[in-house]
N, C-alpha and C positions, 0 to 999 in steps of 0.2 A: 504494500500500500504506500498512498505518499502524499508527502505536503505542495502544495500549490503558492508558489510565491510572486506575485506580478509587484514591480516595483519601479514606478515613473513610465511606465509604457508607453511609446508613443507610435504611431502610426502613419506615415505620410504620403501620399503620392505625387512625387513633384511639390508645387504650391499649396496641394489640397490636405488639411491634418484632418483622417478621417477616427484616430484615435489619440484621447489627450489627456495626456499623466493620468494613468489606468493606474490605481495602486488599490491591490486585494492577497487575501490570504484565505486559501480554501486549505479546511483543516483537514486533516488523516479521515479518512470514510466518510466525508460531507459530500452531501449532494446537492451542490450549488446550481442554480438555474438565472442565466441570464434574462432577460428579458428587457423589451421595448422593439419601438416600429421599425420600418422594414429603414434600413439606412442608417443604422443607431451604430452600428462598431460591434455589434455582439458576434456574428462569426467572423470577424475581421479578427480577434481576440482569439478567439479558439482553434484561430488556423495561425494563428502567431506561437498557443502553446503545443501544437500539433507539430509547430515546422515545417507548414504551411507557405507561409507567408513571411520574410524578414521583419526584423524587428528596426525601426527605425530610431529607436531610441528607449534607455531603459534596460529592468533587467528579467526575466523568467526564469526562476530553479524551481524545478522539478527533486522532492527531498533533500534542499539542500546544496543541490546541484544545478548550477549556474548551465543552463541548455540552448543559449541565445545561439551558439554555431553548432550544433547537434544537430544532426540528419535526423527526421522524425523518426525511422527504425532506433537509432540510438537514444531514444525520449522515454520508452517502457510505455508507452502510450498506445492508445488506438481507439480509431476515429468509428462513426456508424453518420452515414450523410444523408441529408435527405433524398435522391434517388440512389436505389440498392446498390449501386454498383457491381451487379451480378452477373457473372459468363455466363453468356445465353447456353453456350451448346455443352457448357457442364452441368453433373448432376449437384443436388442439394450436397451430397455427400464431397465434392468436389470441392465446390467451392469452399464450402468450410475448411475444410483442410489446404487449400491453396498455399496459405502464410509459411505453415506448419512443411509444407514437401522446401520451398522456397529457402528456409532455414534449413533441410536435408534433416529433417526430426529423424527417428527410425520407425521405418514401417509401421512395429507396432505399440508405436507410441502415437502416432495421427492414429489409428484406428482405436485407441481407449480412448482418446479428450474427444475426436469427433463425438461416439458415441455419448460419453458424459456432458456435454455440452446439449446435443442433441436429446438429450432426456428431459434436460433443466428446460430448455423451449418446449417439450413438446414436438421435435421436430422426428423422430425415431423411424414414423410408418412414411416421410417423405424423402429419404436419404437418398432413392433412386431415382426421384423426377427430378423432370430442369425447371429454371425458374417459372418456364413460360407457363406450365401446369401450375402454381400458385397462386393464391389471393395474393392484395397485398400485403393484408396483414402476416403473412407466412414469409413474404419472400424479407419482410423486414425483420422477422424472426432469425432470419439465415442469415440477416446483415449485422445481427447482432451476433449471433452464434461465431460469425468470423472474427469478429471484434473480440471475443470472450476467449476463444479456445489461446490464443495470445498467452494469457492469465498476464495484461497489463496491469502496471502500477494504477493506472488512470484513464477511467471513460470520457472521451467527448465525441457528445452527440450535438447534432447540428439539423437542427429540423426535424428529426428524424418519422416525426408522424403526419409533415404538411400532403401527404399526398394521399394519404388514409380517407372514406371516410368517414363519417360523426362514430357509429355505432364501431367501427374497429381502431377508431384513436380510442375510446373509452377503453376498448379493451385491451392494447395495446400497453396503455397510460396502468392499467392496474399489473400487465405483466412486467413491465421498467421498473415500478415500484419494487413487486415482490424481489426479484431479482439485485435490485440494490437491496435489498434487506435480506438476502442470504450471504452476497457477495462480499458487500460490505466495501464496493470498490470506490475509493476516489472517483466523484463524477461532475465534469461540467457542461451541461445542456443548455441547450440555446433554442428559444423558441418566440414567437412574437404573439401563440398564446398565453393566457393570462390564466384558463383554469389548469392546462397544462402543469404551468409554475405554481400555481397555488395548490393544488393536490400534491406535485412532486418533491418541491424544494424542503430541504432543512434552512435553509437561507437563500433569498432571492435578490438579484444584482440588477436594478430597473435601469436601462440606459437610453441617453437621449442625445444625439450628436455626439456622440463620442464620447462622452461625459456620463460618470456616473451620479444618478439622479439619486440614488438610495440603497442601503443597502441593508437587510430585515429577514427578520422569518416573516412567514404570509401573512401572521397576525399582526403583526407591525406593521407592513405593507400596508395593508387593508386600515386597519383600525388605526393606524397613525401616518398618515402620508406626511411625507416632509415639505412638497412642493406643491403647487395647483397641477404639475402635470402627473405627478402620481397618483395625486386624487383623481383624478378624469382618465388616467389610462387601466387605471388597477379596477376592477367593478363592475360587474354586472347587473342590472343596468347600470350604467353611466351616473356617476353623483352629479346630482344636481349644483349649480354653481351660479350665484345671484351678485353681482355689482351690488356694494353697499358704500354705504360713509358712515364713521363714525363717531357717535357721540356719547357725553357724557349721561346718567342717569343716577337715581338714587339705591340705596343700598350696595353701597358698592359694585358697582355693576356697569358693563358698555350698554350702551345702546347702538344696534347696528340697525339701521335703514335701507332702505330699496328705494326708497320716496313713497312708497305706497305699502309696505309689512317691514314689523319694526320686530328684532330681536334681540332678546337680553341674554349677559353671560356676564358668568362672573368675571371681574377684573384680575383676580387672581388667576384664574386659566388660560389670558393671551396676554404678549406683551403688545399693546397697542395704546392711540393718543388721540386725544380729539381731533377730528377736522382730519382724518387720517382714508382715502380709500381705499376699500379692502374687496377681497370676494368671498361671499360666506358660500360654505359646501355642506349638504345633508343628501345622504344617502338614501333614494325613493325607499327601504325598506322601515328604516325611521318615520315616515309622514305618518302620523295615525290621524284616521278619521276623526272628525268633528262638527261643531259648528262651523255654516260660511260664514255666520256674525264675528268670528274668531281675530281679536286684534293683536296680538301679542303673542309672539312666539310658536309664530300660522298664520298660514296665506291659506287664499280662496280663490275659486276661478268656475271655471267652464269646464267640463272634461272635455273635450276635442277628440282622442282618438283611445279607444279600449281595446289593448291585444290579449286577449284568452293564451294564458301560458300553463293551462292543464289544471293546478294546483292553485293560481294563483293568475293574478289579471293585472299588467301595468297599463296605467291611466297616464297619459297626454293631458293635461292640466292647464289651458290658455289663460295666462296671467293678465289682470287689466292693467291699461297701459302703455305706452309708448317708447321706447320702441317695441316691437311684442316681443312677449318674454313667455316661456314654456318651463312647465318641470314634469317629473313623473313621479310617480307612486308607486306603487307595488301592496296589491290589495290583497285579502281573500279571494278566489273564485265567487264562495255564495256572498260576498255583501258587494259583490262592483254593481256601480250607478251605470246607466246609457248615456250613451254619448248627448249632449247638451244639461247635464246635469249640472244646476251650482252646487261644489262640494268647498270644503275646508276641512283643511288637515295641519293637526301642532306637532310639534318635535319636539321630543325631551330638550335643555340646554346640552347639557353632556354631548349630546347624539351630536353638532355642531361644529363644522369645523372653518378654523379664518387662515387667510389666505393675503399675503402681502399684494397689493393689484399691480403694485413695480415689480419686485423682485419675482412673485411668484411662491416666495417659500414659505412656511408656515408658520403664523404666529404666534403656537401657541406655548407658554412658559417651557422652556428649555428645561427646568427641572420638573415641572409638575411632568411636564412630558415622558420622561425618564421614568417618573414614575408610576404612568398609568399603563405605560407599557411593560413593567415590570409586575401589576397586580393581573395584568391581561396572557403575559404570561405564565404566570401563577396557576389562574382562572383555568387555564387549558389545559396547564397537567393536572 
């Protein structure tokens, strides 16, 4: 197994920095999961610790081991990409063992790992067909089973379930798990799904231009974003995010504005100042029903558009107003309203989150923060 050390990374093409002072440390049997949109730096990074790609600046050891001019064979690594890279006219059995003849293994030493390898997938009764006989989810089995029979220090996967689809990523998503929870192998995946990352990661790396946005377990992620863009990228549905200004109020307490819904929080949970613009964020699972008379700490609207999500029903909410302004909800199935309904929904304070309107980043106390994210871990174990 092995320690993962990036330190000052940099990335360049020419003029263009597509990766910039990348500094992380993926611990012995962590399964780190990068994440953000398509052009963020996250396989630019995994083909840097793969040996992939040059490093333009900065340092990558692998346990210890300074691997910046290391041929990726001499890294203990191995990669699983998002298309298989699979010889058409070899059998299952073939390919997997491809690395292992390559290295001159002895005979019957490829014919034990294939087959234990081939166990651990599931792959035993396909040994003799070629790819082209596969789903995909099988032939992505064989791209791991090649990655695995290695017995490298370190998994990186890179996509590896974008071509899957919905019903065989889930299934896919539960066989990487179990498999990192036997293996126990150093792992860094890279994907620009979010529940991907949030079911898999023991820590999750959010990147944005090159730059690392955050870095958290899921519950941190989610329950504390550091930035506006992690609150808007991390979430299903999408956190709602409202233009405010802010003002003073009694009981110790801000008053944050819309010009038309006024919300209170205490003073002690952001650092913010009067006369200050900010963005408030509330997650549609937070909105609870109400009164539309509702002034304080809850808006009201129109419902405009209701999608039936089986279990549950998210509402389109047309806020009055100028410019027009939307949010959503996330309701029961049996109590959603029809569409022209006026509804109103409050959110706990807690539930609440502010948002700097310049910078972006979060305002809320740097120590209360620390430590709600430490009772939220608690909470989980």
């Amino acid at each position: 197994m092995a320690r993962i050390s990036c330190s000052h990374v940099c990335k360049s093409y020419g003029p263009l920095e597509v990766v910039k002072d990348f500094n992380l440390e993926v611990e012995d049997h962590e399964f780190v999961v990068f994440l953000g949109p398509s052009g963020c730096g996250k396989s630019t990074i995994l083909r840097m610790v793969a040996g992939l790609e040059d490093i333009s600046g900065g340092t990558i050891s692998i346990d210890g081991k300074v691997v910046n001019d290391l041929l990726p064979r001499e890294r203990g690594v191995a990669m699983v990409f998002q298309n298989y890279a699979l010889y058409p006219h070899m059998s299952v059995f073939a390919n997997i063992a491809f690395g292992l003849k390559r290295m001159r293994v002895p005979r019957e030493d490829i014919e034990r790992r294939v087959h234990e390898v081939s166990a651990i997938l599931g792959l035993e009764a396909l040994l003799e067909r070629k790819p082209a006989q596969l789903s995909g989810g099988q032939q992505q089995r064989v791209a791991i089973a090649r990655a695995m029979i290695k017995t490298p220090a370190v998994f990186l996967f890179d996509e590896p379930l974008s071509n899957l689809d919905a019903k065989l990523r889930s299934h896919m998503r539960v066989e990487i798990a179990r498999l990192h929870k036997r293996l126990k192998t150093t792992t860094i995946y890279v994907t620009h799904d979010q529940l991907e990352a949030m079911t898999l990661a023991d820590r999750i790396v959010v990147l944005r231009a090159g730059l690392i946005e955050q870095v958290g377990t899921p519950a941190e992620i989610y329950g504390f974003p550091r930035s506006r863009f992690v609150a808007d990228f991390v979430g299903s549905p999408r956190m709602n995010l409202l233009d405010v200004t802010v003002g003073e109020a009694p009981d110790n307490k801000w008053a944050l504005s819309t010009g038309h819904e006024t919300f209170l929080v205490e003073r002690g949970r952001f650092d913010l100042h009067r006369g200050m613009r900010a963005v408030l964020g509330i997650r549609p699972a937070n909105l609870k029903s109400t009164s539309p008379d509702i002034r304080l700490n809850g808006l009201s609207g129109i419902v405009d558009l209701v999608e039936y999500l089986g279990d549950g029903v998210l509402l389109t909410i047309a806020l009055p107003g100028e410019p027009a302004r939307q949010v959503t909800a996330l309701v029961p199935a049996e109590a959603a309203p029809v569409a022209g309904t006026v509804v109103g929904f409050g959110t706990p304070p807690e539930a609440i989150h502010v948002f700097d309107a310049e910078t972006g980043k979060s305002c809320r106390s740097a120590y209360l923060g620390a430590a709600e994210v430490g009772q939220s871990m608690r909470d989980a174990s």
